[in-house]
C-alpha positions as CSV (number, residue, x, y, z in Angstrom):
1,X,-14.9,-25.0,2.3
2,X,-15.2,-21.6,0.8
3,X,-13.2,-18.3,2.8
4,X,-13.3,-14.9,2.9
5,X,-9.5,-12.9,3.2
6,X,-11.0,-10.5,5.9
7,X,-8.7,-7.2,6.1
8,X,-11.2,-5.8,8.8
9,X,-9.6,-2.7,10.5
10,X,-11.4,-3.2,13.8
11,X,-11.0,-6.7,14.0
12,X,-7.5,-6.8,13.3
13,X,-7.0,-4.6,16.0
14,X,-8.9,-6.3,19.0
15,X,-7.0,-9.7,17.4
16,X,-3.4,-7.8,18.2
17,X,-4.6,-6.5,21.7
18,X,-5.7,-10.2,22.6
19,X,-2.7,-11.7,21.5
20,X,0.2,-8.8,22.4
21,X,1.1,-11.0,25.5
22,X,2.0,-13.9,23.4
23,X,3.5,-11.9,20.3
24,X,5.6,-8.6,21.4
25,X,5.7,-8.2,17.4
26,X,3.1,-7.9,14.9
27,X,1.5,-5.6,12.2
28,X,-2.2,-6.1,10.5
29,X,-3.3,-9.7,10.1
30,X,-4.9,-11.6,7.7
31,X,-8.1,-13.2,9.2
32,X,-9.3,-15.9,7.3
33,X,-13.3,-16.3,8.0
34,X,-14.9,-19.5,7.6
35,X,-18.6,-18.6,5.6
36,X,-20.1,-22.0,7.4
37,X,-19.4,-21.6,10.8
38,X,-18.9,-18.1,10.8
39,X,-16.2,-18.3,12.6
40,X,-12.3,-16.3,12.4
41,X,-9.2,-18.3,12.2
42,X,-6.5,-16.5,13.1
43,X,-3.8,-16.7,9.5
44,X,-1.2,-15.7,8.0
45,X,-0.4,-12.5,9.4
46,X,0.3,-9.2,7.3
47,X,2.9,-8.1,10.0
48,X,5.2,-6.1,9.7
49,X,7.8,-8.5,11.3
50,X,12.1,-7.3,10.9
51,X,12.3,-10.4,8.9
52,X,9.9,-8.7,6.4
53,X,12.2,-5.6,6.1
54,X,15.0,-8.3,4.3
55,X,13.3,-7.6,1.1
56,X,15.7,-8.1,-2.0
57,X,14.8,-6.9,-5.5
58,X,17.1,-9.1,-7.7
59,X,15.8,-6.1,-10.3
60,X,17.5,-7.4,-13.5
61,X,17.6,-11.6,-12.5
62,X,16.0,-13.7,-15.6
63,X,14.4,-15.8,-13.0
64,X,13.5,-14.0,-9.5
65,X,12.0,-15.9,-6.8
66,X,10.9,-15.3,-3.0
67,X,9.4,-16.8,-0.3
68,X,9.8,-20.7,1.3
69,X,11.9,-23.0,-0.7
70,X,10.4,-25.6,-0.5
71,X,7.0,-23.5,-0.4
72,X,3.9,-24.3,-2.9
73,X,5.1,-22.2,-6.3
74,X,3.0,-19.6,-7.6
75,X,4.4,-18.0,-11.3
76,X,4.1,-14.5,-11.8
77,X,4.3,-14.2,-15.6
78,X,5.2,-10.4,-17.1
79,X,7.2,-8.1,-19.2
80,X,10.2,-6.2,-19.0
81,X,10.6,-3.3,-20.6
82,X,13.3,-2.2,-23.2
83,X,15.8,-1.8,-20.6
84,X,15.5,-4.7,-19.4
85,X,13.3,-3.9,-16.1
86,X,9.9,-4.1,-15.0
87,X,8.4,-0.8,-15.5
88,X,5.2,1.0,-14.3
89,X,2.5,-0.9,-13.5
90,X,4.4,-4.0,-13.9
91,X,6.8,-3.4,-11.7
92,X,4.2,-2.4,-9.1
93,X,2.7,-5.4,-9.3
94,X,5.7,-7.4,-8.9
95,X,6.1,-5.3,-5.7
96,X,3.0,-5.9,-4.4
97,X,3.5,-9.3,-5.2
98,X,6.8,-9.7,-3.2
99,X,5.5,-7.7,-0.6
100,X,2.6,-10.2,0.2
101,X,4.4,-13.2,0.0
102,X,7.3,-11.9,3.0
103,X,4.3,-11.0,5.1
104,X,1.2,-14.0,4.2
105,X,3.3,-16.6,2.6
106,X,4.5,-18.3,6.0
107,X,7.5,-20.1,3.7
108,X,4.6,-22.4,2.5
109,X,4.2,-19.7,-1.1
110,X,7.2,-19.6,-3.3
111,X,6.6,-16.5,-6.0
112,X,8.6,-17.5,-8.8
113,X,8.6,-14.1,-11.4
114,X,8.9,-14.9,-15.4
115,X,9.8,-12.8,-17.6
116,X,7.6,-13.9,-20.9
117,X,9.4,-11.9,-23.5
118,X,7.7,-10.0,-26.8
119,X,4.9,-11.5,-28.0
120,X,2.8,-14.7,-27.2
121,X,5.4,-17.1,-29.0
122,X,6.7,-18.1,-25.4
123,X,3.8,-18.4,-23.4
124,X,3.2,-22.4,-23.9
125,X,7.3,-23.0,-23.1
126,X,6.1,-20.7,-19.6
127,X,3.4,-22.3,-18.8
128,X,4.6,-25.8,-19.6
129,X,7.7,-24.6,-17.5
130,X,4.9,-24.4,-14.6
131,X,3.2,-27.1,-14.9
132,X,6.2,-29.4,-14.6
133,X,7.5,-27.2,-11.5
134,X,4.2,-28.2,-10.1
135,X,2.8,-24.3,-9.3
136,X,-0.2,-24.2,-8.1
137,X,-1.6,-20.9,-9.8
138,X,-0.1,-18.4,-12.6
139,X,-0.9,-14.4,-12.0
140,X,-0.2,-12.7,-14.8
141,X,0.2,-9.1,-15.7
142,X,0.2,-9.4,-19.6
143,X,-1.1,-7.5,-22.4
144,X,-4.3,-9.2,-24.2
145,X,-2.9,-11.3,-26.8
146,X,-0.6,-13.3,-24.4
147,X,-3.2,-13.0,-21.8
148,X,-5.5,-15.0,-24.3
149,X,-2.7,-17.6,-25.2
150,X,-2.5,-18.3,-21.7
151,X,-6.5,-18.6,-21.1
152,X,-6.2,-20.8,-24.7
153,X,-4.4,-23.7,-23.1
154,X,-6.4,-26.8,-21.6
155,X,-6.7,-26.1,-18.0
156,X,-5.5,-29.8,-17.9
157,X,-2.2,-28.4,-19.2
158,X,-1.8,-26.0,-16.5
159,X,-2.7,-24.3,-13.1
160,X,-5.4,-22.2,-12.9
161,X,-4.7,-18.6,-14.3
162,X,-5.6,-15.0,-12.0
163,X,-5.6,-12.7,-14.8
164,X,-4.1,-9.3,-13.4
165,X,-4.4,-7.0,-16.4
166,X,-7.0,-6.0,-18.4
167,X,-10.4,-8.4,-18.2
168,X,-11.0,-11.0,-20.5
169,X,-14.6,-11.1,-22.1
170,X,-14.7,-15.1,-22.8
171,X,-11.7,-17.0,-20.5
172,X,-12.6,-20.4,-21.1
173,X,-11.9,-22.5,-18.1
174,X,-10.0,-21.5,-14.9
175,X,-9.5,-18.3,-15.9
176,X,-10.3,-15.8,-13.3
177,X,-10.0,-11.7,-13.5
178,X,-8.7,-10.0,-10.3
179,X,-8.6,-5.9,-11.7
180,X,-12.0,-3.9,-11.8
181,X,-12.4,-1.4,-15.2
182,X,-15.5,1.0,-15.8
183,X,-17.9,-1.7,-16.9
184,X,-17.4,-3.1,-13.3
185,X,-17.8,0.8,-11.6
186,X,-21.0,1.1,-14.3
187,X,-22.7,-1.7,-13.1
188,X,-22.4,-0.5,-9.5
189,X,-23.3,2.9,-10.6
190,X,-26.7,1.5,-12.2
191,X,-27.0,-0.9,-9.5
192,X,-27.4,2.6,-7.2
193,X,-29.4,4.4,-9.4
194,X,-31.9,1.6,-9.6
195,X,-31.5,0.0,-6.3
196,X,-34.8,-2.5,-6.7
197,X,-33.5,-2.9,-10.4
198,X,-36.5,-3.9,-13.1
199,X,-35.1,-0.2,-14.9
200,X,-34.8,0.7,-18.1
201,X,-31.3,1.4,-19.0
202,X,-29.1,3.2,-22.1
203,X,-25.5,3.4,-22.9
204,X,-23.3,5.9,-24.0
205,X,-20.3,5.0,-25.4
206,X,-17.3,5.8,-27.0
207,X,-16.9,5.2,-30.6
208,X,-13.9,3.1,-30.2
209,X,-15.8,1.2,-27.0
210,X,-15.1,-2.6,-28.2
211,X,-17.4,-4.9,-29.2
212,X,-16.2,-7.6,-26.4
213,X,-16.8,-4.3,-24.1
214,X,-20.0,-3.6,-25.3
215,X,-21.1,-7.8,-24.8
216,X,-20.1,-7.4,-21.6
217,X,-21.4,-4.4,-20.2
218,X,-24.9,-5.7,-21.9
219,X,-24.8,-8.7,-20.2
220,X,-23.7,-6.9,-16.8
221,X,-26.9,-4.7,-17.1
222,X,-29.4,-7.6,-17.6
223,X,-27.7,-9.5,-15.0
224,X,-28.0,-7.0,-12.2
225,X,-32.1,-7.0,-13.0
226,X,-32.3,-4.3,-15.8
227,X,-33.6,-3.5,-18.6
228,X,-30.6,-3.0,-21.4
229,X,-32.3,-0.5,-24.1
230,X,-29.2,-0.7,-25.8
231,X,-26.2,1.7,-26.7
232,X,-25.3,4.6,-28.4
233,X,-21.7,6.4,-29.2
234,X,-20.2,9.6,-29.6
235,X,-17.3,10.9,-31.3
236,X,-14.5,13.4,-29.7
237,X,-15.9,15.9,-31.9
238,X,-19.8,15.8,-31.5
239,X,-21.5,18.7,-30.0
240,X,-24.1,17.8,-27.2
241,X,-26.9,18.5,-29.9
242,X,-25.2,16.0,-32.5
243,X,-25.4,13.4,-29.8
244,X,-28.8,14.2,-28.4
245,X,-29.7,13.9,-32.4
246,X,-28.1,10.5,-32.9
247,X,-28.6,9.1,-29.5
248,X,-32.4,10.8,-28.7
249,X,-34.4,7.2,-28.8
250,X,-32.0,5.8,-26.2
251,X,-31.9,8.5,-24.2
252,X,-36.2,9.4,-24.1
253,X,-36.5,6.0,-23.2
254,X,-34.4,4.8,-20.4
255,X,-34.8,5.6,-16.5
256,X,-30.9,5.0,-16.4
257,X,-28.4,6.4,-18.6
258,X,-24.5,5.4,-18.5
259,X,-21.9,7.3,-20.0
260,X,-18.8,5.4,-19.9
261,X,-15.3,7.0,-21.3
262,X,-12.3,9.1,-20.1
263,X,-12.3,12.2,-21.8
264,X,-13.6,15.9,-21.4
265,X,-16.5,14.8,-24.3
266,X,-18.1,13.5,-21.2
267,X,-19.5,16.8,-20.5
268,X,-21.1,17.3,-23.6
269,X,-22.6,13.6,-23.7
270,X,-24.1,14.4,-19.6
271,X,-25.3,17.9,-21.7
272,X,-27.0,16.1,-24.3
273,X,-29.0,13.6,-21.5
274,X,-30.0,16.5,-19.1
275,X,-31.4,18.4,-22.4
276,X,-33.8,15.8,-23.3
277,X,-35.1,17.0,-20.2
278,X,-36.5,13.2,-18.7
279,X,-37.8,13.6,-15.3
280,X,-36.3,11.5,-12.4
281,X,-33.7,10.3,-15.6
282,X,-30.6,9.2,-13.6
283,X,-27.1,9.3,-14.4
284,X,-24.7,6.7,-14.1
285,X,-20.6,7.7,-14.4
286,X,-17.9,5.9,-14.2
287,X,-14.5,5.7,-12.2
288,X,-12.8,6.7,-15.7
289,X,-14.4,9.9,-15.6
290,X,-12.0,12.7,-15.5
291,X,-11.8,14.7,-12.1
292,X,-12.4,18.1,-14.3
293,X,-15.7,16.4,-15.2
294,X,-16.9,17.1,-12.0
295,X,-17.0,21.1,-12.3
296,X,-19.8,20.3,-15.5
297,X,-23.4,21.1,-14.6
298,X,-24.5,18.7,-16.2
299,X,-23.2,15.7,-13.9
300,X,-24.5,17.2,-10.6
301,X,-26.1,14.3,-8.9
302,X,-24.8,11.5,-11.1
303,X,-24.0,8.4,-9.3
304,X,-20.2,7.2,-9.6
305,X,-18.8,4.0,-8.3
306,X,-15.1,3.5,-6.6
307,X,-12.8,1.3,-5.6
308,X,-12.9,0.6,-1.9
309,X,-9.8,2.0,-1.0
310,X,-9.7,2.0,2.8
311,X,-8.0,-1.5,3.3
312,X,-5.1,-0.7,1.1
313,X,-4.0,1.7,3.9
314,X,-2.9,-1.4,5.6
315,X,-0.2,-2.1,3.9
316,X,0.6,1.4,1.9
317,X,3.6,2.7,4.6
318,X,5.0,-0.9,4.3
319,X,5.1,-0.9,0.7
320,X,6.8,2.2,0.3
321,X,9.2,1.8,3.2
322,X,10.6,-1.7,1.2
323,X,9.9,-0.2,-2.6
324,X,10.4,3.2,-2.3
325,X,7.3,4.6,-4.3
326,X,3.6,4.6,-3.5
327,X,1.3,2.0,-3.5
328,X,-0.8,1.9,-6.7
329,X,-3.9,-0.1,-7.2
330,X,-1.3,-2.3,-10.0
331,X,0.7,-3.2,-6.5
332,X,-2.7,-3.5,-4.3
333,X,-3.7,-6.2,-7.0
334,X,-0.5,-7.9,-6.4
335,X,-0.3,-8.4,-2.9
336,X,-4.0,-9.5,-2.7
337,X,-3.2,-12.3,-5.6
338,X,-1.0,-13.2,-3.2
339,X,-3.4,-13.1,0.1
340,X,-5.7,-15.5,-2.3
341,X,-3.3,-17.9,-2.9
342,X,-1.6,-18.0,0.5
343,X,-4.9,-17.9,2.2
344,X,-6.3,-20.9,1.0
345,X,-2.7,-22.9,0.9
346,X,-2.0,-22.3,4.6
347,X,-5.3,-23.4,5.5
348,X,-6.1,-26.2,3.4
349,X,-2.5,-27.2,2.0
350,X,-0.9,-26.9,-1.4
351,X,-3.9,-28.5,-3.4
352,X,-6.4,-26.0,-2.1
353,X,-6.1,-23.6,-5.2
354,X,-9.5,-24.8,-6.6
355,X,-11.8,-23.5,-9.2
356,X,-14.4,-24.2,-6.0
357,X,-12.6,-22.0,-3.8
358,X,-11.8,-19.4,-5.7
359,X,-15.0,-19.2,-6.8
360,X,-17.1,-19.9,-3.3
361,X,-20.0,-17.2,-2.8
362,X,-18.7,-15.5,0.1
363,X,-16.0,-13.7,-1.8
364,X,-12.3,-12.6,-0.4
365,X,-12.0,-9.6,1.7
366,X,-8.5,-7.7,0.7
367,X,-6.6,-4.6,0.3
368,X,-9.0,-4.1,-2.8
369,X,-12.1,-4.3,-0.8
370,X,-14.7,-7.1,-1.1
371,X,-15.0,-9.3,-3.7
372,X,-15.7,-12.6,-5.5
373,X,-15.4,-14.2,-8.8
374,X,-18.3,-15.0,-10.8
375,X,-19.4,-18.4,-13.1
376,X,-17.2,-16.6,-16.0
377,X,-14.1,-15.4,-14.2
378,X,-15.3,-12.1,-13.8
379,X,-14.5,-10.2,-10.7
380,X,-17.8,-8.7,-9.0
381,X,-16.7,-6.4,-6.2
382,X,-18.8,-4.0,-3.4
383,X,-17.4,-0.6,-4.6
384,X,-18.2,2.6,-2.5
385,X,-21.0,4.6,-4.1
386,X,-20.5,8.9,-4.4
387,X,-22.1,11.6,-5.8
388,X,-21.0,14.0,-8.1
389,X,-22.3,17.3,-5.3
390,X,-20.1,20.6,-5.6
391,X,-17.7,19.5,-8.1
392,X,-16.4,16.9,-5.8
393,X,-17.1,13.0,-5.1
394,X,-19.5,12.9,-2.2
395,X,-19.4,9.5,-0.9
396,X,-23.2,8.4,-0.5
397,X,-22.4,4.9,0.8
398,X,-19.8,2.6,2.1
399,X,-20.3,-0.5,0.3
400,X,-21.8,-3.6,2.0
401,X,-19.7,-6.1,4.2
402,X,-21.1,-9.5,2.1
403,X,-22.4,-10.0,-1.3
């Protein structure tokens, strides 16, 4: 049976006031919804119980682990850094990680964290490791190439993968991608601009934008009911009348055009579109843009999609009361890795981590916002959609409570 990991503000708060006479203690909870009947059950609870403040960061331990003992395993798989720590983003996800599993895992999750080394060379001993420990899903937080050795194994050989670094553009089997990038926050973007889709759409790109990249943010384009007129790129140097030159057939022809990138060229690219002077042309930005972008002429108007943000608030004073620094969307993917996994475990026991029910229709509801994994692995999540008005993001809708 397919759920939805429901972080609902409102609901969570009439659940507590109905149940305070039963529970004196008690946080945000997790309400798992079932999409056939319709119905809540309350779960695990995100609650912000003493026993969760017991937190311990065995910081420097080869092999940390938290959670039940005898709880379903799931293996976090990362790298340390040069001094022997998990830095940055990393680290933050290994918070977020910890931090889910003391407040959803119910001592039914074990997190076992793994420290892969340099280099892919270990990742078959890890996941082999896993296997025979009998862990019911690996997250990882890896960079591509040991990413892809993971996804490379037979998903007979081990437990599904939730990738939590950058997205893979072919995964192969049981492979799924929790993080969002700008292709994801394009789509959305165009998705806005052309809300009954059947639009005619251009790219602008970066020159370095990969070829993987560029496959999928095609594909994302035709898939959400456009028109893909193709795509165009611009060096750090071009002028906004080089790139008008070089780009003028893709941009005179599309309703819809994306600029995608993270640098202040963007301003000269958005010049280079408004000269050609299209009438009702569209612009479509991206979460990557720089907030100095903003201030440009040029992007008044253009449509930008966001993370949903709201839910992470949940869970933000927690997480920096046991961590001591701020949440970060790195940590927010953690903990909701782990709101998947415990989610589905404590309601339908250890075998429930399924390639069917991580990939049921109605999504997963978490600190991220909505979302759901498509036939590919690919994350598809309802992002809030702004307007570039004053120099600032203006939000011009929330996003939608189901796909």
């Amino acid at each position: 049976m397919p759920f939805a990991i429901s972080l609902s503000l409102s609901l969570l708060t009439d659940w507590l006031r109905r149940r305070q006479h039963r529970r004196p203690t008690g946080g945000a909870v997790l309400v798992l919804c079932a999409s056939l009947a319709g119905c809540q059950m309350n779960g695990a609870g995100l609650s912000s119980n003493s026993k969760n403040d017991d937190i311990k960061m065995p910081s420097t331990a080869i092999d940390e682990t938290y959670g039940g003992d005898s709880g379903t395993e799931i293996t976090l798989l990362m790298r340390k850094g040069a001094a022997g720590l998990y830095e940055g983003p990393a680290r933050d996800v290994r918070d977020g990680a910890v931090l889910g599993v003391g407040e959803l895992g119910n001592n039914q999750i074990r997190l076992r964290v793994k420290d892969v080394g340099q280099g892919p060379a270990g990742i078959a001993a890890q996941v082999a490791a896993a296997k025979g420990r009998n862990a019911a899903l690996i997250v990882s937080y890896l960079p591509p190439a040991e990413t892809a050795a993971i996804a490379a194994i037979s998903p007979a050989q081990r437990p599904p993968l939730l990738n939590l670094a950058s997205a893979m553009a072919s995964t192969g089997g049981d492979v799924f991608n929790l993080a969002s990038d700008e292709i994801d926050s394009a789509t959305e973007g165009v998705k806005a601009a052309g809300p009954g889709g059947h639009k005619k759409v251009s790219a602008l790109v970066p020159a370095d934008f990969s070829p993987s990249d560029s496959t999928r943010l095609s594909n994302a384009i035709w898939n959400s009911g456009n028109t893909f007129m193709g795509l165009g790129r611009y060096n750090t140097s071009d002028q906004a009348a080089d790139i008008l030159t070089k780009n003028r057939p893709l941009i005179q022809s599309a309703e819809i055009v994306v600029i995608l990138g993270n640098t202040p060229e963007i301003g000269a690219v958005a010049s280079a579109v408004r000269s050609a002077a299209i009438p009702a042309q569209a612009v479509v930005g991206t979460n990557r843009w720089p907030q100095s972008i903003y201030a440009v002429s040029a992007v008044a108007g253009a449509f930008v999609a966001t993370d949903d943000t709201q839910s992470s608030g949940l869970i933000a004073e927690r997480y920096q009361r046991h961590f001591n620094h701020p949440l970060t969307t790195s940590g927010a993917y953690g903990y909701d890795a782990m709101a998947i996994a415990s989610g589905l475990i404590r309601s339908q026991g250890p075998q429930a981590i399924t390639t069917a029910n991580l990939m049921n229709k109605v999504g997963f509801r978490g600190t991220t916002g909505l979302f759901r994994f498509n036939a590919a692995g690919m994350v598809e999540r309802k992002m809030v959609i702004n307007t570039i008005d004053g120099g600032k993001l203006k939000v011009a809708a929330q996003p939608t409570q189901s796909f």
